[in-house]
C-alpha positions as CSV (number, residue, x, y, z in Angstrom):
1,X,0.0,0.0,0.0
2,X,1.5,3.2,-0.9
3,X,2.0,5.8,1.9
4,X,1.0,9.6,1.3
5,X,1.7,12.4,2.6
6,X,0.0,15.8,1.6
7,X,1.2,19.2,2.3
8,X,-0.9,22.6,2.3
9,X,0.7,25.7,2.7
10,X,-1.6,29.3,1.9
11,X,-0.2,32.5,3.1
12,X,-1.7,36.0,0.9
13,X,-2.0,34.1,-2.2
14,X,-1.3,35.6,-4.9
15,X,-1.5,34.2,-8.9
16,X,-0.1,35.9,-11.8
17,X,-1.4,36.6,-15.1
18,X,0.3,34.1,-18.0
19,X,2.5,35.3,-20.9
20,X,1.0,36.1,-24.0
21,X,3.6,35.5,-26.7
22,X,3.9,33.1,-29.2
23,X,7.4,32.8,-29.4
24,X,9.4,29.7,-28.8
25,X,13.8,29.3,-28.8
26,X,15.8,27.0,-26.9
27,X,19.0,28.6,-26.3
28,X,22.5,27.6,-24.5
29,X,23.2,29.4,-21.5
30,X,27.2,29.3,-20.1
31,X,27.5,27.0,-17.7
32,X,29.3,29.3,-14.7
33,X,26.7,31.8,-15.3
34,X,23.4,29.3,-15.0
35,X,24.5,26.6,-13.7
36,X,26.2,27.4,-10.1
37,X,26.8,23.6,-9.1
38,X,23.0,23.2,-8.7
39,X,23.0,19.3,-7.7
40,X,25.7,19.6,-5.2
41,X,23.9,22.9,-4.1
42,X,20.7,21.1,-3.6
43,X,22.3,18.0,-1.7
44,X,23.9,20.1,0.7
45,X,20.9,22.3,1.4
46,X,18.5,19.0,1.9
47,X,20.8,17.6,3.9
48,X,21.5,20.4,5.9
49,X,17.9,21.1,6.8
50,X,17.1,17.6,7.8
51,X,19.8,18.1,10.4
52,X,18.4,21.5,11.6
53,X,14.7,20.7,11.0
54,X,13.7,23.9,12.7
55,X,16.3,26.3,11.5
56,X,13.7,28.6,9.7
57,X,10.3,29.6,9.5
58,X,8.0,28.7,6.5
59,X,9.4,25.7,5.5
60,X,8.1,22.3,5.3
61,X,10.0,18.7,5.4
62,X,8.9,15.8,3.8
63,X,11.1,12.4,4.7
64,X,10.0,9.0,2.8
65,X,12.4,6.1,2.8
66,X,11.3,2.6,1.6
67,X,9.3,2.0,-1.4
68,X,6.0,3.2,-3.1
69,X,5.9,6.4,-0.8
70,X,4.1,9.6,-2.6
71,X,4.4,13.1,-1.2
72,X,2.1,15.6,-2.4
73,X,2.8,19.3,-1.6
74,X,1.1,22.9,-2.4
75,X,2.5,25.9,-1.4
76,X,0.1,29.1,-2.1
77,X,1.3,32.8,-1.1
78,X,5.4,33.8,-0.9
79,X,8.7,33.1,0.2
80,X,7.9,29.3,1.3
81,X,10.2,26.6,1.4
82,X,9.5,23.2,0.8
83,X,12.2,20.2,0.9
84,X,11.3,16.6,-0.2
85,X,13.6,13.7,0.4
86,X,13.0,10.3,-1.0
87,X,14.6,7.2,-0.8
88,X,13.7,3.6,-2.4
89,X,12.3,2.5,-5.6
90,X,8.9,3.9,-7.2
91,X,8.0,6.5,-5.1
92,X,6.4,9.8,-6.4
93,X,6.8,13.5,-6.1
94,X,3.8,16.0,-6.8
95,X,4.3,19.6,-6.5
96,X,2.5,23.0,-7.1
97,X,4.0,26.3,-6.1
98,X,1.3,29.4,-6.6
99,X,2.5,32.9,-5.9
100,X,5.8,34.4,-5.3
101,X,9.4,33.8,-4.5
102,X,8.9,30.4,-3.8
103,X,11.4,27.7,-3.0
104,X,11.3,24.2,-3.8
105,X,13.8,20.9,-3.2
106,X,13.3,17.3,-4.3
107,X,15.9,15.0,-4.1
108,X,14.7,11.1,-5.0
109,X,17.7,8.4,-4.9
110,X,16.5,4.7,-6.3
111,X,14.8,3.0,-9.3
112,X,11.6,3.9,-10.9
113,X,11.2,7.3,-9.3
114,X,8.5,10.1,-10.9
115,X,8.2,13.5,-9.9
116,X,5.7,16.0,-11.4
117,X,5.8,20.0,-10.6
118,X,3.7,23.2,-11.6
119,X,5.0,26.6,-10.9
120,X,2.2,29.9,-11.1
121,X,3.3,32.9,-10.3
122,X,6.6,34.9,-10.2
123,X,9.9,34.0,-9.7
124,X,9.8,30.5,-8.1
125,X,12.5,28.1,-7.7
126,X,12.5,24.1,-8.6
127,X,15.7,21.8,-8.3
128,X,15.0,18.1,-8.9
129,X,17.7,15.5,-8.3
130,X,17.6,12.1,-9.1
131,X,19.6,9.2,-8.8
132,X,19.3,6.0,-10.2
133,X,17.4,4.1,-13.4
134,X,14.6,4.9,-15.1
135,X,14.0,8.3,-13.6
136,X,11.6,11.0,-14.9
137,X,10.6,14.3,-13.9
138,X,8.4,16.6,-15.5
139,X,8.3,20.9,-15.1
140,X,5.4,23.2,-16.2
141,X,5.9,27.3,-15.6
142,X,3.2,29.4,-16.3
143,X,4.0,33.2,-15.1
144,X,7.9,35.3,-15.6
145,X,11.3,35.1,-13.6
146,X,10.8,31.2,-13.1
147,X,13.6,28.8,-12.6
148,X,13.4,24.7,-12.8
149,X,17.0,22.7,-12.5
150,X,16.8,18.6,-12.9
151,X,19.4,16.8,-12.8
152,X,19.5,12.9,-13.6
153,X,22.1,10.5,-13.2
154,X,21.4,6.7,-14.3
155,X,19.9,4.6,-17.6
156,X,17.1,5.6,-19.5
157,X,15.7,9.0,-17.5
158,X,13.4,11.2,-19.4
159,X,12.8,15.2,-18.3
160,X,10.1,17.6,-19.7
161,X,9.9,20.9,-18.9
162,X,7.0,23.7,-20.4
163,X,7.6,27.5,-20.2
164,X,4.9,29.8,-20.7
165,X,5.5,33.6,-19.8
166,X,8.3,36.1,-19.7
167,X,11.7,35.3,-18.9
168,X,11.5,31.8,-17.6
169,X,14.5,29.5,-17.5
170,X,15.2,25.9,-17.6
171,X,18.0,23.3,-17.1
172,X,18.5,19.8,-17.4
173,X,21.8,17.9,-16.8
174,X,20.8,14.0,-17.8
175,X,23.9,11.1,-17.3
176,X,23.5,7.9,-18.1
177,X,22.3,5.7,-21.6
178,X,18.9,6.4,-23.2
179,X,18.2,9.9,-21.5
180,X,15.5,12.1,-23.4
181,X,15.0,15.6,-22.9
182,X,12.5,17.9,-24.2
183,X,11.7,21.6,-23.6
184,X,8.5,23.5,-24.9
185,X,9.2,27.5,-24.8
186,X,6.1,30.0,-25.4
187,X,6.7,33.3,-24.5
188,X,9.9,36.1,-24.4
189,X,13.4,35.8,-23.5
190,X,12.8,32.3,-22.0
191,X,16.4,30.0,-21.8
192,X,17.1,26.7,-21.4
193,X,20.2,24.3,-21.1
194,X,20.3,20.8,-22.0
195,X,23.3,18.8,-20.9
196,X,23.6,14.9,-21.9
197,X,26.4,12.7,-21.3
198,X,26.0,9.1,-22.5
199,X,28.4,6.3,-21.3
């Protein structure tokens, strides 16, 4: 039986209007300027705030270990913080950030892992790590100033990630045999960075 956990957060929520362009580029960013070490940055953060569970205020922790877990979170208003660590095979990550400046870490380590996210609003942070074979994670943005990171390291991961709005950016570092990666951009000035390293 799979185990759930759902988390609610609503603080003055606010929700943006969506972009309106039509426009659609994938374009390379360099590396020191997007990319800032964003796995090892997200281990070290998870891991720090699972040792200081009540360092900060507005933040919530989700812990799963075993198998077939699913952790469900929704964060509503600004400046939250929500940290999801799973460990096992086929668990599952939902997430859905509406409002502003909000802050979001999933890190997943085993087989068969899924994680799903949806970002409304401005500037909202996603960084996904997983470990392990036959990973996938999916990113929607709908709003301006929105950031999603994934990085996947096994066989046969897959990564999808949607901009719509102003501005948005997107990167996705996949190692490991039979990665796919697709981006759909609709909107302005949106970025996005594939890396894929086959071995």
């Amino acid at each position: 039986m799979k185990k759930r956990i759902f988390v609610t957060l609503m603080l003055f929520s606010l929700i943006l209007s969506h972009g309106m362009a039509t426009s659609a580029s994938i374009g390379i960013l360099g590396l020191d300027h997007f990319r800032f070490d964003f796995e090892n940055l997200l281990i070290r953060k998870i891991s720090f705030l699972f040792d200081n569970e009540f360092e900060w205020d507005l933040q919530t922790l989700i812990k799963q270990e075993g198998n077939d877990n699913i952790a469900e979170s929704t964060q509503s208003g600004s400046s939250h913080q929500v940290y999801i660590y799973q460990s096992g095979a086929d668990n599952l990550s939902q997430l859905l950030q509406l409002g502003t400046d909000n802050w979001a870490g999933i890190y997943q380590e085993g087989n068969s892992n899924s994680s799903l996210t949806h970002q409304e609003g401005d500037s909202n942070w996603i960084g996904i790590y997983q470990y392990g074979s036959n990973n996938s994670a999916r990113a929607r943005q709908e709003g301006s100033n929105n950031w999603i990171g994934i990085y996947q390291y096994g066989n046969q991961n897959r990564a999808t990630a949607k901009q719509v709005g102003i501005g948005n950016m997107a990167y996705i570092h996949q190692e490991g045999n039979g990665n796919i990666a697709k981006i759909q951009q609709l909107g302005n000035n949106n970025k996005a960075t594939i890396i894929q390293k086959s071995f």
